[in-house]
N, C-alpha and C positions, 0 to 999 in steps of 0.2 A: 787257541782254536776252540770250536764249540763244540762240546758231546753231546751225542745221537746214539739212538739207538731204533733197532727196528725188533718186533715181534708179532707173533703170529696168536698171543694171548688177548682177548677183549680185554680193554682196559674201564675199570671203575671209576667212579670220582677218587676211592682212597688210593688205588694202586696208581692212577696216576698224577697225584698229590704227592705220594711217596719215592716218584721217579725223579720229580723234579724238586724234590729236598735232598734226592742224593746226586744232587749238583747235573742231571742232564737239560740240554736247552729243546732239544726237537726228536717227535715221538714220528715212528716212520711204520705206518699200518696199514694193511691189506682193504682193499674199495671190495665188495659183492657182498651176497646176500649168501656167503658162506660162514664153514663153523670158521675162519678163522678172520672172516673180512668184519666194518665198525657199521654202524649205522649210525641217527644222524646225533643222537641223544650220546651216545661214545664222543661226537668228533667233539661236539658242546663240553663235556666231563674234558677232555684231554685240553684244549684251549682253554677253560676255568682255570685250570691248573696252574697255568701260565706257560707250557710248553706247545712249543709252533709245530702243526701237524703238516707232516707229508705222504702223500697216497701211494699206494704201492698198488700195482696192479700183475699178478700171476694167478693162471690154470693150468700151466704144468711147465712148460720151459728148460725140461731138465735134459732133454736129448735131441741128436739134430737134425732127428725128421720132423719134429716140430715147426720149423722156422721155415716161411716161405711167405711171399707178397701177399697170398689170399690171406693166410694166416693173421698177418701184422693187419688186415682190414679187420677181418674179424675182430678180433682183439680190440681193436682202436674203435671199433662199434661200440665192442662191450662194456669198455672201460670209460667210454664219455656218458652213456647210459647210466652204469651207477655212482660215475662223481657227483651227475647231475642228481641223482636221489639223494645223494648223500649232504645236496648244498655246495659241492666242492666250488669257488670263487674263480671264474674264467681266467684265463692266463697264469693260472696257477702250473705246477709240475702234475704229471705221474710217470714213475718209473716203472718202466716194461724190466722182464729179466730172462737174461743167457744165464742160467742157472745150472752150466756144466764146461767142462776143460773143449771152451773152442778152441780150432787148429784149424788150419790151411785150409781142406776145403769146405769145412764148417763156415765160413767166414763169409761167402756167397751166398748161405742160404741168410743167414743173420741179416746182412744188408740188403738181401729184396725184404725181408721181413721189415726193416727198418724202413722203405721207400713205401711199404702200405700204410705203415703207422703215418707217414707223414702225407700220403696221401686222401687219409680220411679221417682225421685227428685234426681238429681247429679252434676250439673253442678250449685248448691246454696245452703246456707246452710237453715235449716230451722227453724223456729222462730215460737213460738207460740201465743198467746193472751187469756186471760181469768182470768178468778176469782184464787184469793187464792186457792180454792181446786183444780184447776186443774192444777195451777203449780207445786203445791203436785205431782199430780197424772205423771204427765209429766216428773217431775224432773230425769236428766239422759238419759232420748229421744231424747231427740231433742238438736239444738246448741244452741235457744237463746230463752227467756223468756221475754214474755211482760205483767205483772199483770196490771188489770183496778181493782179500788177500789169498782166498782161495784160489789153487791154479795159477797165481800170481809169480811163484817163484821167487820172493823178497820184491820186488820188483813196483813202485807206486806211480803213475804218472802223475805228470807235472801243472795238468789244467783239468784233473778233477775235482767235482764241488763234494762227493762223498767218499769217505775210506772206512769199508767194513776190515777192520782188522780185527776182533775176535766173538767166536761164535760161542753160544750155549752156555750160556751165564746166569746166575740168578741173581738178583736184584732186587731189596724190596718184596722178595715173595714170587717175581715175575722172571720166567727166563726168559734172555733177551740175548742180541746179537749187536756190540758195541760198535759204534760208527765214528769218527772225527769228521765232523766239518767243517771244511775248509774253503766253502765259497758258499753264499745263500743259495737252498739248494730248490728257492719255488716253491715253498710253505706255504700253506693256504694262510695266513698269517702276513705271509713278506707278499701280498701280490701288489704288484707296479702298479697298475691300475684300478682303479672302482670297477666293478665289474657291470656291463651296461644290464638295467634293468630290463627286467624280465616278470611273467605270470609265473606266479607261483605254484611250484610240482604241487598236483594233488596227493593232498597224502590221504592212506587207508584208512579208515578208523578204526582203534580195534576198542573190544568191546568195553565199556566202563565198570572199573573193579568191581560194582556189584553184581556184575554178570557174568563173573567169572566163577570156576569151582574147582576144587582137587582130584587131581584124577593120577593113578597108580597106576604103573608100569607093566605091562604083561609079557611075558615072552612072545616076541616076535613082533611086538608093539616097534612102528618108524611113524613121525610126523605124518607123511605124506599117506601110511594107509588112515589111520584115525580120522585125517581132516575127511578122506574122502568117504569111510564109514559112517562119518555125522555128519555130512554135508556143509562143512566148514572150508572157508575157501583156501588154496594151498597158499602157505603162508603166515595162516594164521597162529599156530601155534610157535613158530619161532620169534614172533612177535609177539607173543605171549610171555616165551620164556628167551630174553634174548642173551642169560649166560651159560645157557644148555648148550651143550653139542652134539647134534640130531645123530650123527652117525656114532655116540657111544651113551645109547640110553640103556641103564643099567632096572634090569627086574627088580621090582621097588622100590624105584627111583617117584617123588611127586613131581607130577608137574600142572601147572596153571592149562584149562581149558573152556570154553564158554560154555553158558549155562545150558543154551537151548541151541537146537540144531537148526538148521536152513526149512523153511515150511515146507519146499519141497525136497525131497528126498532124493539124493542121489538114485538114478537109477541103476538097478544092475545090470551087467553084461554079462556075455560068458568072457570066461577065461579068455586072456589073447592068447592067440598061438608065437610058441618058442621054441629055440633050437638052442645048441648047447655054442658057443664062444669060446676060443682058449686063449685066454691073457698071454702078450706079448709084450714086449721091453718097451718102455715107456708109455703102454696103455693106461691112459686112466677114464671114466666114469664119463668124465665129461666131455674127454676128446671124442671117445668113441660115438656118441651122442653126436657131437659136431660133424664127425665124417659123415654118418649115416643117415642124419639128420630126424633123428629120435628127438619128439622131446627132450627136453631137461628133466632128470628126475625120473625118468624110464628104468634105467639100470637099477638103480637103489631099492623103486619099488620090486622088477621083477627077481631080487637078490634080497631082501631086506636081513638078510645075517652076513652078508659081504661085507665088510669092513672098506670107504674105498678108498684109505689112507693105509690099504696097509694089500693090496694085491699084490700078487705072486706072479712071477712069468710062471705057465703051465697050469695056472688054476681055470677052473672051468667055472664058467657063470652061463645065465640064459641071458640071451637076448630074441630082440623082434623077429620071427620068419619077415 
């Protein structure tokens, strides 16, 4: 059988040149426009290599109020949204993920999540992740199954295409989470068919290396204020620097910025008004956002020393009145 591995590291041309000399066949990486998802220049590096990519798609998935029909539409919006940024080849996989010990009546909410994804998902197939029970539970749903031995209890089934059996490994320099594959698992690579043509995503421009310049880290310095302090569109600087990761910019840290600011100048505003929030079990950044229906990137800014990979139940942050 063929080794796999999945991780949540950007992968280079060398490190993933260096995956696939130490004998793996298929590289298994996060789709958005986050610190840990690829874009489109990553997916090119990983296929050069000769290793067959598969998309992973997770924004939190780790508890089980998460999971519910609206949920899995969301999701299955967001996740056709950036395969298609990314290029990803119709009929290809992505695997959604139950990223915690489902039980009994966990399993209800999983499968209307599961009946949204297949509701509004069509242009890929869809692939799932989670423990033994819930391949059970899944089995006949969906196109492709990815069991993690996690919550497992020794326990593999018998018609899945992936088996994460062990985590938190390094590799080459990279740490990684070791997979066996056991059926082709929808690699953008293996897709069945030519994918029917299409106009081609407009892509951004960003600015050409001589218009770019060094710019040093200040305390309290995020992405998202600088772009909006220079009138730089949001964005641009992660596309600038696409092996930084915005939520741990270190004081004195360089990073790449354009030379010249937007002719018009952001205007200012007063302060928005804010109230204080108290982190609760399986809150994060983004979901909160979705509930509420805050922009993207609202928290971060009105928090910018929040860490959002590392919240506390009981910690207190602002959000929008």
């Amino acid at each position: 059988m063929a080794k796999g591995f999945d991780t949540a590291t950007k992968l280079t041309a060398d490190k993933a040149r260096a995956l696939k000399q130490a004998g793996f066949e298929y590289a298994l990486r996060y789709l958005g426009n986050t610190w840990k998802g690829f874009n489109k220049a990553e997916a090119k590096a990983i296929q050069d290599a000769g290793l067959k990519l598969v998309s992973i798609f997770q924004k939190s998935a780790n508890y089980a109020g998460y999971f519910s029909k609206e949920q899995g539409i969301r999701d299955a919006k967001q996740a056709q949204e950036w395969a298609e940024d990314v290029g990803q080849p119709e009929g290809t996989a992505i695997y959604f993920a139950v990223d915690f010990d489902a039980q009994g009546a966990h399993l209800k909410n999983v499968l209307a999540y599961v009946e949204g994804l297949k509701s509004t998902l069509k242009k890929y197939k869809i692939g799932l992740y989670g423990s033994y029970t819930v391949m059970q539970a899944v089995k006949g749903k969906v196109d492709y199954y990815w069991q993690t031995y996690a919550w497992s209890k020794g326990k593999v089934a018998d018609f899945i295409h992936m088996h994460q059996y062990q985590n938190g490994v390094k590799v080459a320099g990279v740490m990684i989470d070791r997979d066996e594959i056991k059926k082709s698992p929808g690699a953008w690579n293996e897709a069945k068919q030519e994918a029917p043509k299409k106009a081609p995503a407009k892509e951004t421009k960003t600015p050409a290396k001589e218009e770019y310049t060094t710019y040093t880290i200040k305390k309290g310095d995020t992405f998202w204020d600088l772009e909006e302090k220079h009138g730089w569109k949001h964005g641009t600087l992660q596309k600038l620097n696409p092996g930084v990761v915005p939520e741990k910019l270190q004081i004195g840290q360089k990073i790449k910025v354009p030379k010249t600011t937007t002719k018009t100048p952001v205007s200012k505003t007063s302060a928005p008004k804010t109230k204080s929030y108290t982190i609760k079990k399986g809150d994060t950044f983004w979901d909160l956002e979705e509930k509420f229906g805050w922009p993207h990137g609202t928290l971060q800014k009105l928090n910018p020393t929040a860490d959002p990979k590392k919240l506390q139940v009981g910690q207190k942050i602002k959000v929008p009145k």
